[in-house]
VMD Tcl script that draws the C-alpha trace (Angstrom):
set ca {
  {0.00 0.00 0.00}
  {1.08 3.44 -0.34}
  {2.50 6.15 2.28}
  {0.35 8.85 2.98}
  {-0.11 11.04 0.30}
  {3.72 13.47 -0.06}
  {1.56 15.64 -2.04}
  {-0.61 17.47 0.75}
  {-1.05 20.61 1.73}
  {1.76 20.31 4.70}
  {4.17 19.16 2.08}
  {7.67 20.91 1.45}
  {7.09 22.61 -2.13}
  {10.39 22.58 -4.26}
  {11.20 25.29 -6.94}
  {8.09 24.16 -8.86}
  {5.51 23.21 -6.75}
  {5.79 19.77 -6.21}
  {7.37 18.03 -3.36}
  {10.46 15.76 -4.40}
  {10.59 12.26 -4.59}
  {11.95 11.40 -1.25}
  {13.80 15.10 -0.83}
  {13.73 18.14 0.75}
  {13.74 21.81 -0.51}
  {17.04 23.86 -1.08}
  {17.63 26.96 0.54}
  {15.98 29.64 -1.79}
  {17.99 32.63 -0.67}
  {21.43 30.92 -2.09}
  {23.08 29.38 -4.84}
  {26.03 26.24 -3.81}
  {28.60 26.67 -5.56}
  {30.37 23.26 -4.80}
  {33.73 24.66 -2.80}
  {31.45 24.62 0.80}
  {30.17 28.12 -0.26}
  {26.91 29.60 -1.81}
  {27.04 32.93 -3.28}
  {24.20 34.72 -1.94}
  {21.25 37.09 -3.45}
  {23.57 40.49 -2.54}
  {26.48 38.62 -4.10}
  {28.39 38.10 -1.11}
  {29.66 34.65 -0.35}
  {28.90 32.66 3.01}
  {29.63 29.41 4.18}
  {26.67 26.81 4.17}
  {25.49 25.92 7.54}
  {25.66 21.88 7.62}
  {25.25 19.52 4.29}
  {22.88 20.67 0.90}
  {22.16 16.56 -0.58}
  {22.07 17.10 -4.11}
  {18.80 16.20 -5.94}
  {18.91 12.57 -7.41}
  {17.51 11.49 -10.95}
  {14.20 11.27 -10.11}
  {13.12 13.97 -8.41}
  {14.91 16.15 -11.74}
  {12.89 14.11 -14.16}
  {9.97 14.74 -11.95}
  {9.61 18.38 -11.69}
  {10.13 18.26 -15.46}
  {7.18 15.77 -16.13}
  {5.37 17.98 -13.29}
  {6.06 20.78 -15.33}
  {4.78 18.86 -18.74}
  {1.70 18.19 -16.63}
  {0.88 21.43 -15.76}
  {1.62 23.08 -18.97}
  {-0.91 21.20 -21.13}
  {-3.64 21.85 -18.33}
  {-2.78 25.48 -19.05}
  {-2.94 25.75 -22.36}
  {-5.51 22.84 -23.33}
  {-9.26 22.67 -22.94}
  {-10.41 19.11 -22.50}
  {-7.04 16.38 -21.78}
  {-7.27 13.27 -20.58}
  {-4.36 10.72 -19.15}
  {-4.17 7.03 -20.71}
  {-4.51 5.03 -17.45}
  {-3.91 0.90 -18.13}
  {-3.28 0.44 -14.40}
  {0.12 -0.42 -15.56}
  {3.63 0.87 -13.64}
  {4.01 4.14 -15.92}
  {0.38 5.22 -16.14}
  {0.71 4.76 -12.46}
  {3.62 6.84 -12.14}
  {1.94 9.52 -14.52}
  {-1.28 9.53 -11.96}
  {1.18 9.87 -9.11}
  {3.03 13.06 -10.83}
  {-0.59 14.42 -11.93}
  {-1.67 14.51 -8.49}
  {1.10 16.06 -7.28}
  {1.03 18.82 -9.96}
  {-2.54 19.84 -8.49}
  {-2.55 19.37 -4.77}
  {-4.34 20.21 -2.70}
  {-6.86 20.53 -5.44}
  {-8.11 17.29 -7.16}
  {-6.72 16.11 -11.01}
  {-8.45 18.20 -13.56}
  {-8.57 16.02 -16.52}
  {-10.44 11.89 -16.51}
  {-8.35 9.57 -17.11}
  {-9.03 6.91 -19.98}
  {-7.93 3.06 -20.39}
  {-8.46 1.67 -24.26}
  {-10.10 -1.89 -23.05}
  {-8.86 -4.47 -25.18}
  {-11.85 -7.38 -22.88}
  {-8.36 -9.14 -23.12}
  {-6.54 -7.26 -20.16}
  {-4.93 -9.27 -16.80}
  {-7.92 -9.53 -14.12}
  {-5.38 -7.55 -11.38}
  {-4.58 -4.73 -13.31}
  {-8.35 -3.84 -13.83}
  {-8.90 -4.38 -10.08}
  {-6.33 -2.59 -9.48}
  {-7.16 0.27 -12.25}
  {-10.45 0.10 -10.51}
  {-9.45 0.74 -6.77}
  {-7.08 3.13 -7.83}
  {-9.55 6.09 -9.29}
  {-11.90 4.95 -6.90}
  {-9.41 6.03 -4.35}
  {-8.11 8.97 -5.95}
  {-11.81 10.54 -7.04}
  {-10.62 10.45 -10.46}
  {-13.09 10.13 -13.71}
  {-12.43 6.86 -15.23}
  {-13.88 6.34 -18.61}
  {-13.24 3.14 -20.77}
  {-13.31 2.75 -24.62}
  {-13.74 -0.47 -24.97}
  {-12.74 -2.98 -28.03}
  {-15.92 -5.27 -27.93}
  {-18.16 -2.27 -28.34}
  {-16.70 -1.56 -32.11}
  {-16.73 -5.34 -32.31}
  {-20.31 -5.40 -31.79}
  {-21.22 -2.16 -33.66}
  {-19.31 -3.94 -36.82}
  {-16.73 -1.42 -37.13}
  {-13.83 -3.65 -36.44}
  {-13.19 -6.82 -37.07}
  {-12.11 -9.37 -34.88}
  {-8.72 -11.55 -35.62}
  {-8.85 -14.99 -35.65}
  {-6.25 -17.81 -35.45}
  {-3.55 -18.80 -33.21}
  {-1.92 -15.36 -33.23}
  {-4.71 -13.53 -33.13}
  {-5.10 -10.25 -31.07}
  {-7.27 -7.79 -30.23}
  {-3.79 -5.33 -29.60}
  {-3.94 -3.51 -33.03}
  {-8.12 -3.24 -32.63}
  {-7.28 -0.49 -29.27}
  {-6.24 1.84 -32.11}
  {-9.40 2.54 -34.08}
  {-11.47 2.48 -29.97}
  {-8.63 5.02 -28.77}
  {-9.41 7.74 -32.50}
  {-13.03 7.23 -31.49}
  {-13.23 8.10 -27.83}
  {-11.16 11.31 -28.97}
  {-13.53 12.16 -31.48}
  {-16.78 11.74 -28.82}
  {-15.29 13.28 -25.72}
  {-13.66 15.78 -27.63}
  {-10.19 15.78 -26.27}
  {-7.40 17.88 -27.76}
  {-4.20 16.42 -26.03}
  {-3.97 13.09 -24.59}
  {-1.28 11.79 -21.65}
  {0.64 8.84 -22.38}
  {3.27 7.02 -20.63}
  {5.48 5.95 -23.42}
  {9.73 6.32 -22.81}
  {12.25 6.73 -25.20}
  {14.26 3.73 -24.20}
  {11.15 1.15 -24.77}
  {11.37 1.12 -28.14}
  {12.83 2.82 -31.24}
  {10.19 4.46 -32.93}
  {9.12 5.76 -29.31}
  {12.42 7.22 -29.53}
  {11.87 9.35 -32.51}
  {8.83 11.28 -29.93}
  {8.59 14.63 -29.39}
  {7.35 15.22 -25.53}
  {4.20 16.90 -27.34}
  {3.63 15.07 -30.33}
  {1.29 16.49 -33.10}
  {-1.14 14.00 -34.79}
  {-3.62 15.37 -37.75}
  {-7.08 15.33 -38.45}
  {-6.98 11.10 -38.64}
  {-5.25 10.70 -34.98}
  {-2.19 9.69 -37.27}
  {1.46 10.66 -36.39}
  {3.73 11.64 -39.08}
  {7.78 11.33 -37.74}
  {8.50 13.89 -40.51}
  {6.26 16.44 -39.13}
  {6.90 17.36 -35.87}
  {7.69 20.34 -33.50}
  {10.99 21.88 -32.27}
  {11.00 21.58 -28.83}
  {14.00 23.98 -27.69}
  {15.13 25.03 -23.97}
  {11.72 23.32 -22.72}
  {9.14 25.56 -24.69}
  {6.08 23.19 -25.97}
  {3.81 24.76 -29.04}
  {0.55 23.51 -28.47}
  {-0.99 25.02 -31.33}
  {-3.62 23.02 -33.59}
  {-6.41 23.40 -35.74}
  {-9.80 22.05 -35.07}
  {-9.83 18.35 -35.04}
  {-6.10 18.33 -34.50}
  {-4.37 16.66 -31.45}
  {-1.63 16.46 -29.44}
  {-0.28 13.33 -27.78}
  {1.97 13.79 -24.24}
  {4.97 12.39 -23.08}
  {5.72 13.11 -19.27}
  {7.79 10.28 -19.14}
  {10.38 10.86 -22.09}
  {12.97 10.82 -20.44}
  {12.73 8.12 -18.14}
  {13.89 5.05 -18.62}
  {12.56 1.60 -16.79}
  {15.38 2.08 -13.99}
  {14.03 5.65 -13.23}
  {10.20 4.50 -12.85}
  {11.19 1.77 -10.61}
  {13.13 4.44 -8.32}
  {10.48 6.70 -8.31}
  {8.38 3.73 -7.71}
  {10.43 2.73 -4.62}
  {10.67 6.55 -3.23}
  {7.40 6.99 -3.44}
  {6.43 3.71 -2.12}
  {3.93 3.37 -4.83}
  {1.94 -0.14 -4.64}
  {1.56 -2.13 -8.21}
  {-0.92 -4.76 -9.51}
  {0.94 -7.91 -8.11}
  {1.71 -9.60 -11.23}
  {4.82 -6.90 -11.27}
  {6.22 -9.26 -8.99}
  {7.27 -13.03 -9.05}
  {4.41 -15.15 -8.80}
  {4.04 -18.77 -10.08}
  {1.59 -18.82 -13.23}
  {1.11 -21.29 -15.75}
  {2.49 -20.14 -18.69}
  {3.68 -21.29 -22.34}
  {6.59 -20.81 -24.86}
  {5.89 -19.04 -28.15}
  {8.57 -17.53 -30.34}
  {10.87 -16.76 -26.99}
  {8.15 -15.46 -25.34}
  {6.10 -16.59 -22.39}
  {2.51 -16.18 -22.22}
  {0.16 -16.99 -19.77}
  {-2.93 -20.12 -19.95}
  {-6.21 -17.51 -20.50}
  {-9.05 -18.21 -22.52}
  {-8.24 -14.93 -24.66}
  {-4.90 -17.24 -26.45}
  {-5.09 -20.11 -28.49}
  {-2.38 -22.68 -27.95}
  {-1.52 -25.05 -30.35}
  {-0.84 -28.69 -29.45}
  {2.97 -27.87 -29.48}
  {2.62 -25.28 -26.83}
  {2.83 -27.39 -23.51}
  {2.05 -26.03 -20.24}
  {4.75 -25.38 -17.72}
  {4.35 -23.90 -14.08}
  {6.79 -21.05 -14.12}
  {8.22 -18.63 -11.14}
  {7.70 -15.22 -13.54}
  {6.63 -11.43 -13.49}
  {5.33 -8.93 -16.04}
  {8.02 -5.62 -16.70}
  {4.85 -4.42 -18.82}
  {1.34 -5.22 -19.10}
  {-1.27 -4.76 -22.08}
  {-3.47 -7.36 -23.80}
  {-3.08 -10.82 -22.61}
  {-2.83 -12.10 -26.14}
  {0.28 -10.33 -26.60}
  {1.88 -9.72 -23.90}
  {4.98 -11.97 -22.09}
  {6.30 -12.69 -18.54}
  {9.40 -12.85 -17.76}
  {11.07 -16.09 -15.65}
  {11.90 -13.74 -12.53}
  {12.61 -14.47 -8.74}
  {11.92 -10.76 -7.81}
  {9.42 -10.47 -5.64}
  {10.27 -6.84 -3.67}
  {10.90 -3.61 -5.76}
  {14.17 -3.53 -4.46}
  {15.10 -7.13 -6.00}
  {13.66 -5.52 -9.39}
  {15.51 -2.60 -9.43}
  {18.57 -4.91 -9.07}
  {17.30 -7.31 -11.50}
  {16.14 -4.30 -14.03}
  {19.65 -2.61 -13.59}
  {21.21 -5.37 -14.74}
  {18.99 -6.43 -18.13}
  {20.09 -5.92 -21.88}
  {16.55 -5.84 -22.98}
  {13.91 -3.43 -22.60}
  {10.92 -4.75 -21.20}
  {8.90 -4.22 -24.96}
  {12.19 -5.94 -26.56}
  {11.59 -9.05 -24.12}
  {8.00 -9.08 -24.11}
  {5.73 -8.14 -26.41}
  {4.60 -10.39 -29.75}
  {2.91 -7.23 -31.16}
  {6.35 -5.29 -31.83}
  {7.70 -8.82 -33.56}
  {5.00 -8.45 -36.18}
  {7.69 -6.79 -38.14}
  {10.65 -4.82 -37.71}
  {8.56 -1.77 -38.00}
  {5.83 -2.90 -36.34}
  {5.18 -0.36 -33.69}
  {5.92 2.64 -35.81}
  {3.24 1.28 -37.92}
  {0.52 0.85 -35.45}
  {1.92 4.76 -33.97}
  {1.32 6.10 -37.91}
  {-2.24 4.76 -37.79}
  {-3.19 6.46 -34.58}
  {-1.75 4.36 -32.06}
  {-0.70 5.02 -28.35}
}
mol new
graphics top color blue
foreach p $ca { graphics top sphere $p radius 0.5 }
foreach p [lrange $ca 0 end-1] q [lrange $ca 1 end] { graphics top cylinder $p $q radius 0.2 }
display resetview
């Protein structure tokens, strides 16, 4: 479970607002200057009274995602946050609500509902906003499924994955939303790497690599024309190391299957997914009991454990420090579809 809330009203603000990640707030009168001195505002120099800690990684890359967050509730008039219940929409939420307090999140927050998602992430997606008082709405797959407007995969690689795109391009176009939080990184994935932190998409919801913004000393244009829309990266930045930090500093509590668990689970292509009535397994797929955990979660179909013996966040943080892979790279089919694949799916509208 979590600690109380950092992000109260008796919290220690830092130079913008939020309250670190596990520090404390530098003397605002003074400058160090790293020789046991801090030049002061009159421009004499004094000598610091005990020891200034320097800010770690995390609470840097959080005052700039704080600062992200609060700049698109400035200058946009109906965002929303993608919220899976996974460990970087959970970090997002975290940063949101510390952009606001006191005062409640201003934006929903939406999760694209493949009806193919782990049971204890939506509990846990559930409890979460329920918690938190945040608007949760849900566009789900099966809807377009039934409506006819999407067709259904079938097959032993079949996947509803791909279908989130065309439910995520209509719940913008019916709520209306003109820039949408996502918790994509730069290290998952290569064609995540080519992001801008805002990143335009046109009339369709499509992203264009070619076509996108300067984003120079921190200044965002958030510009667009009617039916326009930008996509948000807080998290840019960050690699998997620095959410699992933040994750331990703020003593942020996961859906379990972050952790090792024993689950039965089979091989395909390297990659091992879990029994579930959502995956067909052919007769050369065996079952095997498996100590494993999820580094990333998304639709069942598509989506692989990892053998793992790292059950505390401290044992993943040593087990994550020490991995070649990132945790798309070791465990998702969908990005195998091709060596393009995700920039693909991201030029048709997707997360």
């Amino acid at each position: 479970m979590e600690t109380p809330d950092s992000s109260g009203p008796d919290a220690a603000p830092v130079a913008n607002g939020s309250t670190p990640a596990g520090g404390s707030t530098p003397d605002r009168g003074s400058t160090p200057d790293g020789d046991g001195s801090t030049s002061a505002g009159d421009g004499s120099r004094r000598p610091t009274t005990g020891l200034r800690r320097r800010r770690s990684q995390v609470e840097l890359l959080q005052d700039e995602s704080i600062h992200v967050i609060r700049e698109v509730a400035a200058e946009f008039e109906r965002p929303v946050l993608l919220f899976s219940g996974g460990k970087d929409s959970i970090v997002m939420l975290r940063l949101a609500v510390k952009a606001f307090a006191p005062a409640r999140v201003p934006f929903p927050v939406l999760h694209v509902d493949t009806g193919h998602n782990f049971g204890e992430v939506l509990a846990f997606r559930d409890r979460r906003v329920a918690e938190l008082g945040v608007e949760l709405l849900v566009a789900g797959v099966q809807e377009l499924i039934d409506a006819g407007l999407v067709a259904e995969e079938t097959g032993r690689w079949a996947s509803r994955n791909r279908l989130q795109t065309a439910a995520l391009l209509d719940a913008i176009t019916r709520y209306g939303f003109d820039a949408l939080f996502g918790g994509a990184r730069r290290d998952e994935e290569k064609s995540r790497a080519k992001e801008r932190v805002f990143s335009f998409r046109d009339e369709f919801g499509q992203w264009d690599p070619k076509n996108q913004r300067p984003e120079l000393w921190d200044l965002y244009n958030p510009r667009i024309r009617r039916g326009e829309h930008i996509r948000v990266f807080p998290l840019s930045n960050w690699t998997e190391l620095d959410v699992w930090h933040y994750i331990a500093a703020e003593h942020l509590e996961l859906p379990s299957i972050y952790y090792a668990h024993p689950r039965k689970v089979f091989s395909r292509d390297g990659i091992w997914l879990s029994d579930s009535p959502y995956v067909t397994r052919g007769e050369d797929e065996p079952l095997t009991e498996r100590t494993v955990r999820y580094r990333t979660v998304g639709d069942a179909t598509c989506t692989g454990a990892v053998l793992s013996h790292a059950a505390t966040v401290d044992e993943v943080i040593a087990e994550v420090a020490t991995t070649d892979l990132t945790e798309r790279g070791a465990t998702r089919a969908d990005d195998r579809a091709s060596e393009a694949a995700m920039e693909d799916r991201k030029k048709e509208g997707y997360f």
